[in-house]
C-alpha positions as CSV (number, residue, x, y, z in Angstrom):
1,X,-28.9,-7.6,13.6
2,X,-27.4,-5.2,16.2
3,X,-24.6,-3.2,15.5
4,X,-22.4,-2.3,18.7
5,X,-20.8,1.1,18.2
6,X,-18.9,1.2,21.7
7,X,-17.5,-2.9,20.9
8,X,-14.4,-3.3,18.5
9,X,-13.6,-6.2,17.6
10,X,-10.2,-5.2,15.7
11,X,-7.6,-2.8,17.2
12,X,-6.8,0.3,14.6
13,X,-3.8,-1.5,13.9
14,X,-5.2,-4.8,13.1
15,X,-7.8,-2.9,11.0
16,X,-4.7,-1.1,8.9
17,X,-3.4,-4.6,8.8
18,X,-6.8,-6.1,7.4
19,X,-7.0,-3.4,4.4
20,X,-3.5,-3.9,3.4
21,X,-3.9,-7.8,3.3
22,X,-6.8,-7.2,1.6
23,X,-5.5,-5.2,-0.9
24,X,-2.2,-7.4,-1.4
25,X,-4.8,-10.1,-2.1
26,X,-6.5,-8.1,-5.1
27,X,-2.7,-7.4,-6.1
28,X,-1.9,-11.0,-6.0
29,X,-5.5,-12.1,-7.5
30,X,-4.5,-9.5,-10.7
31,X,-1.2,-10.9,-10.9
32,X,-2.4,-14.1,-11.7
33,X,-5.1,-13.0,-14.1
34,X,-7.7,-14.3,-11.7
35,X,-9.5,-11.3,-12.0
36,X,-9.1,-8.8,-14.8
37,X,-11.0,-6.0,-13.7
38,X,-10.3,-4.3,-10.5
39,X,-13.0,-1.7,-11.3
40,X,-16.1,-4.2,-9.9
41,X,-14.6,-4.4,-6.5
42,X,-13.6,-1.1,-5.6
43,X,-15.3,-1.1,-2.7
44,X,-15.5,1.1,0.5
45,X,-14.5,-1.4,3.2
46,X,-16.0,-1.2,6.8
47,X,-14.8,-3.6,9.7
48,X,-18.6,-3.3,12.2
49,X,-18.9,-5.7,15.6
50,X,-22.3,-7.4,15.2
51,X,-23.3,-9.8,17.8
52,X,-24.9,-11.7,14.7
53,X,-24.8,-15.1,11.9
54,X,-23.1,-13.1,9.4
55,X,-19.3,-12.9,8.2
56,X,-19.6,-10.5,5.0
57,X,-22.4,-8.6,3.5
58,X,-22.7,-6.0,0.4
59,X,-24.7,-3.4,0.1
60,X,-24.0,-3.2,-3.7
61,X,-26.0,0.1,-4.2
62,X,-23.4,1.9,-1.2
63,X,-20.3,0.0,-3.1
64,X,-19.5,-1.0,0.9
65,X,-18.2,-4.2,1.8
66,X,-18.8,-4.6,5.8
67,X,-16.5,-7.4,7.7
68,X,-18.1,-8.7,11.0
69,X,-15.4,-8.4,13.6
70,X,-17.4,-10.3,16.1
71,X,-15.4,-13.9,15.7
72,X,-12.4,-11.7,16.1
73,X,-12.8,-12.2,19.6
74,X,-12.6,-16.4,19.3
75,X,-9.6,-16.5,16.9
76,X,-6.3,-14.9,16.5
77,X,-5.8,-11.7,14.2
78,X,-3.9,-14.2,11.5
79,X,-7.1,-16.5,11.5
80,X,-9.2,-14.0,11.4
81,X,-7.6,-12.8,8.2
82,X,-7.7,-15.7,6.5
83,X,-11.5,-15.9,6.9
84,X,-11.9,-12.2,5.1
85,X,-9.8,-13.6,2.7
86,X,-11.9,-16.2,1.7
87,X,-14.9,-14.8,2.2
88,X,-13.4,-11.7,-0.4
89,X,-12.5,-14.6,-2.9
90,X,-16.5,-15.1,-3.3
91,X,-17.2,-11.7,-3.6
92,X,-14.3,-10.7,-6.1
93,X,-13.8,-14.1,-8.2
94,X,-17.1,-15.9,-8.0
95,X,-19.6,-13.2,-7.7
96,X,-20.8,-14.7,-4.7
97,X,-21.4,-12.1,-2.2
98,X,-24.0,-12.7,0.1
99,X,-25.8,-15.6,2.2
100,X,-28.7,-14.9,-0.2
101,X,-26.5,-15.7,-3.5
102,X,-25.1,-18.7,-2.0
103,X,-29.0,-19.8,-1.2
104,X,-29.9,-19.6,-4.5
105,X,-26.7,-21.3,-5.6
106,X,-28.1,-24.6,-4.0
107,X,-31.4,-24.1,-4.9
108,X,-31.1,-23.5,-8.4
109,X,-27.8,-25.9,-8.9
110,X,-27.6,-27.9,-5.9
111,X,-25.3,-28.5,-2.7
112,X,-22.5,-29.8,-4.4
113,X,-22.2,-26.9,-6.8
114,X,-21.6,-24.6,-3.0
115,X,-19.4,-26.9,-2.0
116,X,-16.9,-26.5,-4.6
117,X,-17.2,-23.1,-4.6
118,X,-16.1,-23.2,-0.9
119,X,-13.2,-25.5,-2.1
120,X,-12.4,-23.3,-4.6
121,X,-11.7,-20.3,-2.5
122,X,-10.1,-22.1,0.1
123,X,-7.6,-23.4,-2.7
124,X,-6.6,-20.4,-3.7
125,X,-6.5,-18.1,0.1
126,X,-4.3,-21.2,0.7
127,X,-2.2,-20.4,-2.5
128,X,-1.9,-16.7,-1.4
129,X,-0.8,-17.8,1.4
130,X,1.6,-20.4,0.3
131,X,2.9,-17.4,-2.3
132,X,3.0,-14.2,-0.6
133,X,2.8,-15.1,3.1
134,X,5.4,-18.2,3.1
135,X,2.7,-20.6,4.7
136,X,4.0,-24.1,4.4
137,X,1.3,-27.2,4.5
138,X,1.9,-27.4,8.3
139,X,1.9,-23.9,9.6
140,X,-1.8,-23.9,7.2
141,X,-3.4,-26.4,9.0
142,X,-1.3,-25.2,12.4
143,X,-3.3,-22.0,11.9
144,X,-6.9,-23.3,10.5
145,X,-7.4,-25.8,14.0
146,X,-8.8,-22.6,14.6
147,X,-11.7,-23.0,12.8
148,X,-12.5,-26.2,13.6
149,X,-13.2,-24.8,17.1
150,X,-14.5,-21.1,15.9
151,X,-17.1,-22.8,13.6
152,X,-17.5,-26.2,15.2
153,X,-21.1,-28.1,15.2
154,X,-22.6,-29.9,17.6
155,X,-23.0,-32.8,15.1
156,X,-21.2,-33.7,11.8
157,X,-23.3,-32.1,8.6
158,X,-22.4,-34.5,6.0
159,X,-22.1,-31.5,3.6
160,X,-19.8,-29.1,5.5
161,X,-17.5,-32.7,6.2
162,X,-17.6,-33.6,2.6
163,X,-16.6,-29.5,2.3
164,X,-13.3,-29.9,4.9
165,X,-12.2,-33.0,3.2
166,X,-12.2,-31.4,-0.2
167,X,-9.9,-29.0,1.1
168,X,-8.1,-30.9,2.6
169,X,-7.1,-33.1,-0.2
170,X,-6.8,-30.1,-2.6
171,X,-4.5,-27.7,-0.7
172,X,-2.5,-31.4,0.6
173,X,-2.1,-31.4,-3.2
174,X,-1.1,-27.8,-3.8
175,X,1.6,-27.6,-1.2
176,X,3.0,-31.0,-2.1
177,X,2.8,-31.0,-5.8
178,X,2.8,-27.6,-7.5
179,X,6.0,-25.8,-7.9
180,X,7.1,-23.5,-4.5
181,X,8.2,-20.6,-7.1
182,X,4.4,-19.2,-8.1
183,X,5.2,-17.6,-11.6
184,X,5.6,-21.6,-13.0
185,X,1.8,-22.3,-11.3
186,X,-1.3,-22.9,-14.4
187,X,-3.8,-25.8,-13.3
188,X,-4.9,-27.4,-10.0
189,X,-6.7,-30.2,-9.1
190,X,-9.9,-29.9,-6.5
191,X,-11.1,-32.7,-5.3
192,X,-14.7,-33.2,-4.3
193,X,-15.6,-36.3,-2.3
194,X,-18.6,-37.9,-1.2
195,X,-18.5,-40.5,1.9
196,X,-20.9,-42.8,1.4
197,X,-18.9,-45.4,0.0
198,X,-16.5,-45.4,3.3
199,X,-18.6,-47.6,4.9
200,X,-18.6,-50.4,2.5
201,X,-15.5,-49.8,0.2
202,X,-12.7,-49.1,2.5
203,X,-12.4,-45.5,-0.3
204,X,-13.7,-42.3,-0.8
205,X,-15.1,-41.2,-4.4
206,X,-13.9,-38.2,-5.8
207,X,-14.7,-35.7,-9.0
208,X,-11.3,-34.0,-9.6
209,X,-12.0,-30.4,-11.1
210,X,-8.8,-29.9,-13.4
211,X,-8.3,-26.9,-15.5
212,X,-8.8,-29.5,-18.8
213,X,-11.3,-31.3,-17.2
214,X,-13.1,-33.3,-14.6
215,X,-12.9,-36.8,-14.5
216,X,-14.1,-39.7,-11.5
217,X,-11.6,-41.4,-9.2
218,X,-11.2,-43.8,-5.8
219,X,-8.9,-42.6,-3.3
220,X,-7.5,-44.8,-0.2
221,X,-9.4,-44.1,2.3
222,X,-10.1,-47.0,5.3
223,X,-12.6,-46.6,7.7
224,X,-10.0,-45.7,10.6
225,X,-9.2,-42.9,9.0
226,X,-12.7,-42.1,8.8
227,X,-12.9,-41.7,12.1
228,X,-10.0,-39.8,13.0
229,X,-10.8,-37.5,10.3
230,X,-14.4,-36.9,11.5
231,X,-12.7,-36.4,15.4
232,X,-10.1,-33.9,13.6
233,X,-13.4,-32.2,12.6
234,X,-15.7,-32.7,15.4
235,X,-13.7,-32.3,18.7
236,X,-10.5,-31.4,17.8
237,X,-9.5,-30.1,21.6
238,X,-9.0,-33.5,22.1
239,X,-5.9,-33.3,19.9
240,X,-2.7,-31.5,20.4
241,X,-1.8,-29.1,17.7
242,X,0.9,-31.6,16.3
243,X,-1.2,-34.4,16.8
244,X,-3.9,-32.9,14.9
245,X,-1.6,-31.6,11.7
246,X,0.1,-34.7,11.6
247,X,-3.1,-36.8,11.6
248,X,-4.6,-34.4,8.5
249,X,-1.5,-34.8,6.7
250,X,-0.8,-38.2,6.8
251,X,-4.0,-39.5,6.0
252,X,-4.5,-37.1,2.9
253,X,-1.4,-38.2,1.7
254,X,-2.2,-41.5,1.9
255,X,-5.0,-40.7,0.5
256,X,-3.2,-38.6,-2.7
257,X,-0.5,-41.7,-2.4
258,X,2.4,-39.1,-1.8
259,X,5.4,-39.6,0.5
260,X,5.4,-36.8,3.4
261,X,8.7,-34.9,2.8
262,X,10.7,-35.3,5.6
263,X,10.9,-31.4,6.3
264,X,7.2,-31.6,6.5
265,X,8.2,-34.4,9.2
266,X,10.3,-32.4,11.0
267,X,8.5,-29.1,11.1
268,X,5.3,-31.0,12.9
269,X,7.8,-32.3,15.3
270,X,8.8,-28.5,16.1
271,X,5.5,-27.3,16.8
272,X,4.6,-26.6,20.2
273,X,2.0,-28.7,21.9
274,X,-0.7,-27.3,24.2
């Protein structure tokens, strides 16, 4: 890995902006009595450009959390944030801090175990979002096209797309379901699919993590909307932006068998195509 001391991927401000969303995100995280402890993640913070495959590392004897700025330069600032956040929700919440830990995640408990841990901390930077940011289902997905382009493979891993439809169903769920007013918020449901049985069976099967329990269930799912889903993943340039949040939304809630709120409705009709 090769650091680049004359590259910057964030501007000074952008970098002030970064640490305070950061910050506002331990807040938030506190207030919520996700984490207890602030005292294990007082870290120093450093924001390097490294033409490299890395996102976050931890040098846990230096207490320093670095942040690769390099996909800084393929995204917008608001994106960008959004992956830190994430990325700080394994670190902070689920002790997951490294590609190392996350390696020996699947080896000792399997794929699906990583999965939902991805889920998870999507679920909740969406939540933040939804809470302290005023994100709405659409502007969520408006924004996260992004990464389907920033972190787009050249074929469909069965994993990562069993990964994106987990979220997809959980934070669908979260915006739709739980109460807009935060302080009222105490269980969620995530939703971890396989798609084997889409070819056959016209559904998807699902575990549903709930706060009380997990428990098995068949959602609609045809095989259309299999492959619009997998093209929503795999070449979304092909879409326009409202095509492809209307296309995510209206299949997970067919999927979830809720009615799209007609502000939802008109709010993808007022985004702006390109």
């Amino acid at each position: 890995m090769t650091e680049l001391a004359d590259k910057e991927g964030l501007t000074p401000e952008e970098k002030n902006a970064l640490l305070a969303r950061i910050n506002d995100f331990i807040q938030w995280l506190n207030e919520k009595s996700i984490i207890k402890e602030t005292n294990n993640i007082q870290h120093t913070f450093d924001l390097p450009w490294a033409d490299a495959d890395w996102i976050m590392k931890v040098d846990i004897r230096k207490n320093k959390v670095s942040f690769n700025t390099f996909i800084s330069d393929k995204c917008t600032f608001e994106y960008y944030e959004i992956v830190v956040l994430h990325e700080f929700f394994h670190l902070a919440v689920q002790k997951v801090p490294n590609k190392d830990d996350a390696t020996k995640i699947k080896d000792d408990f399997g794929a699906e175990l990583m999965k939902l841990i991805d889920i998870e901390a999507d679920f909740y930077v969406a939540l933040y979002l939804k809470e302290r940011c005023g994100y709405t289902l659409v502007k969520y997905w408006e924004r996260n096209r992004e990464g389907a382009i920033v972190f787009s493979d050249r074929w469909i891993r069965a994993k990562k797309f069993e990964r994106f439809l987990g979220t997809l169903l959980s934070i669908t769920k979260m915006f739709l379901v739980y109460p807009t007013d935060g302080s009222s918020f105490s269980a969620y449901d995530l939703y971890l699919p396989t798609v084997s049985p889409i070819y056959t069976e016209d559904s998807l099967h699902v575990l549903i993590i709930k706060k009380e329990h997990i428990y098995f269930e068949e959602i609609k799912a045809s095989y259309q909307d299999f492959i619009d889903l997998k093209k929503c993943y795999q070449d979304v340039k092909s879409f326009s932006i409202s095509g492809y949040v209307k296309t995510l939304i209206e299949i997970s809630c067919k999927a979830l068998n809720l009615e799209i709120p007609e502000k939802i409705i008109e709010e993808i009709n007022e985004i702006k195509s390109n």
